[in-house]
N, C-alpha and C positions, 0 to 999 in steps of 0.2 A: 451501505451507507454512502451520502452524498453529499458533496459540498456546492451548496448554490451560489451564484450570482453575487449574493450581499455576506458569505464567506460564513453560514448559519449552515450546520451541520444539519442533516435530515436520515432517517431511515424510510429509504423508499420501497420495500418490502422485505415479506418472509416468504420463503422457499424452500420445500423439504423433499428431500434427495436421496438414493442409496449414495450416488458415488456421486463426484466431479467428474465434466468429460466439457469436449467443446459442445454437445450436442444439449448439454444442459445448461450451461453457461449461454448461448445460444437464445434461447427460452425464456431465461431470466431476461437481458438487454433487447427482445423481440418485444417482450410484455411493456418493460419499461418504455421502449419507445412509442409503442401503442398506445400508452398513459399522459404520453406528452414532453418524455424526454427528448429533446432532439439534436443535442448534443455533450456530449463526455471529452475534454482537452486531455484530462492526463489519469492514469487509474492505476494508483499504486496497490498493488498486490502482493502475495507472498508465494509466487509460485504457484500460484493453481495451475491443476491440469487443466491446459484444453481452454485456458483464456484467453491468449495469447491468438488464436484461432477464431476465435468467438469475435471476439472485440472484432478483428480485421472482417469478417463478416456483417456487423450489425454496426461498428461506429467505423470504418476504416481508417478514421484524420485520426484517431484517439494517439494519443503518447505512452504506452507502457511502462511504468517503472513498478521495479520491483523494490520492496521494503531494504533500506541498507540496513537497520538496524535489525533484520531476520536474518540477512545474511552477515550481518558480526554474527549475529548469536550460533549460527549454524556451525560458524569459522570455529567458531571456541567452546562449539560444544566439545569434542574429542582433544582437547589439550589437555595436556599433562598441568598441576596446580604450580611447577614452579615455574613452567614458562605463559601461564595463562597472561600476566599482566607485561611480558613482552610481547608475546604476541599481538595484543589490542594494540600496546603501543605501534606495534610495525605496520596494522591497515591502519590506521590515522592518515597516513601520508597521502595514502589511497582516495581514499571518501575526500578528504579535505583539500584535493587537487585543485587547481583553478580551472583548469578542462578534465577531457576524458585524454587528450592525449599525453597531459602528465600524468594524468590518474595510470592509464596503461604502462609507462615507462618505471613508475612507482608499484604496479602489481608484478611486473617482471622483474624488477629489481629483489622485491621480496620473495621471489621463486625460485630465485638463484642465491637467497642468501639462507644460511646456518641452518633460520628458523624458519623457512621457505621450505629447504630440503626433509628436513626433519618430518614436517608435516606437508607433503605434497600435496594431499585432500584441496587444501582451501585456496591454493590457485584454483585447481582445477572448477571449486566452485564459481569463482567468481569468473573466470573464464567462461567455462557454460553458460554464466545470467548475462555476459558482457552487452548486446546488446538491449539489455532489459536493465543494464545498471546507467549507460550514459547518458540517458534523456539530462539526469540528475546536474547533467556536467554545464547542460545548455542554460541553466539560470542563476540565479544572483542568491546569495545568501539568503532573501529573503522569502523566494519561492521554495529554495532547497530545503528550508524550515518546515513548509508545510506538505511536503512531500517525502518528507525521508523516514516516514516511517507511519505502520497502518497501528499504531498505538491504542488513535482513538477508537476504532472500530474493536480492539483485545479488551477494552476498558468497558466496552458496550457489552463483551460477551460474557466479560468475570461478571458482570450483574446480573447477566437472564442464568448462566450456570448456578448463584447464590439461590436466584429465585426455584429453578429447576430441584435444584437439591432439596429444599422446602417438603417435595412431593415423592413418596415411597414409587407413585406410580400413576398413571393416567389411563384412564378408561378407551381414550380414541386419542386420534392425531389433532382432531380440532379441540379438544379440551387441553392439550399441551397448546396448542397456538394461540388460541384465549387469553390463556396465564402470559403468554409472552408478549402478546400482547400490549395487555394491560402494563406489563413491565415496563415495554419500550417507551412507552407514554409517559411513564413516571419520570422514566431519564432523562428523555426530550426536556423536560420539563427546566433542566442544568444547564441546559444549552442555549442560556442569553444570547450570551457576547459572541464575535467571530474571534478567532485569533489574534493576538495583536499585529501578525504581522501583517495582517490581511490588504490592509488600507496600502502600504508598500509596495507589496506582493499585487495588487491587484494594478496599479500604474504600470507595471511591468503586464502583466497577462492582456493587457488594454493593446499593449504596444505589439506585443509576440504574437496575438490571435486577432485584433480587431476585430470583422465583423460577425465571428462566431462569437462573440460575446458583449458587444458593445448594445445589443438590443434587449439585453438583458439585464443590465442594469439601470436601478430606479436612480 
């Protein structure tokens, strides 16, 4: 899924995989560009294997950020229920940094503190994604809106799994992509308006990327 120029969500294909690798990811952003994409600013993800690789391959200028809202949820999968609603509170500080270099002062702070120690895991995650979490830090609340989280793309897939489940079972791979198809066309179909923040967000992306994208808006 992609976000164009005038802030209108698009699904710009289907692609079917054993696994994630960079050699597939790859493939997919070769085709896309062969189709007329010819540039990607920022691509918030959740960790894919082998993306990370890909992108630096096929779009190089791209900006990787990873989903923060994957990684709350990832934070607090393994918390215990009576410290679940401290812990969210203690990454708050985090995410909601005015940079990345209070954000990082704010993650070590909670590494060393009670509910830091207790669950070391979730530094450690965020530490691991650190260069994939501070693009996030580079923009204004109103960009940070539309990048902090791949929602819309989990909102797109709870409707092709609703549809999927319809079906006991499918004869070929192209009679499953048919139905999916057709699905994605129904949804598209929700997809009026851009965001509100768009219009905001977009005077800023005018400013930070100029001519990769000033030719591109009507």
């Amino acid at each position: 899924m992609g976000v164009n120029a005038q802030g209108r969500k698009e699904v710009l294909g289907m692609w079917v995989a054993d696994n994630e690798s960079a050699k597939y990811w790859l493939k997919v952003f070769t085709e896309l560009k062969n189709r007329g994409v010819s540039d990607i600013l920022i691509a918030v993800t959740d960790g894919l294997k082998g993306m990370k690789e890909a992108l630096e391959a096929a779009f190089p200028n791209t900006l990787l950020q990873t989903c923060i809202v994957h990684l709350i949820r990832n934070s607090l999968k393994f918390v215990g229920y009576k410290d679940y609603k401290a812990v969210a509170g203690a990454l708050k500080p985090i995410y909601r940094a005015v940079n990345a270099a209070d954000a990082r002062k704010e993650l070590d702070a909670f590494a060393q503190s009670e509910l830091g120690l207790r669950y070391p895991y979730i530094a450690k995650q965020w530490i691991d994604s650190w260069d994939k979490v501070i693009p996030f830090f580079d923009f204004s609340p109103n960009i940070r809106r539309l990048i902090y989280t791949t929602n819309a793309i989990e909102s797109l897939n709870r409707d092709l799994r609703k549809v999927i489940k319809t079906r006991a079972a499918f004869p070929t791979e192209t009679a499953a992509l048919k139905l999916l198809f057709l699905a994605i066309r129904k949804v598209e179909k929700r997809w009026v308006r851009p965001s509100p923040y768009w219009s905001a967000a977009m005077r800023e992306l005018v400013v930070l990327f100029g001519d990769r994208i000033t030719p591109y808006i009507d």
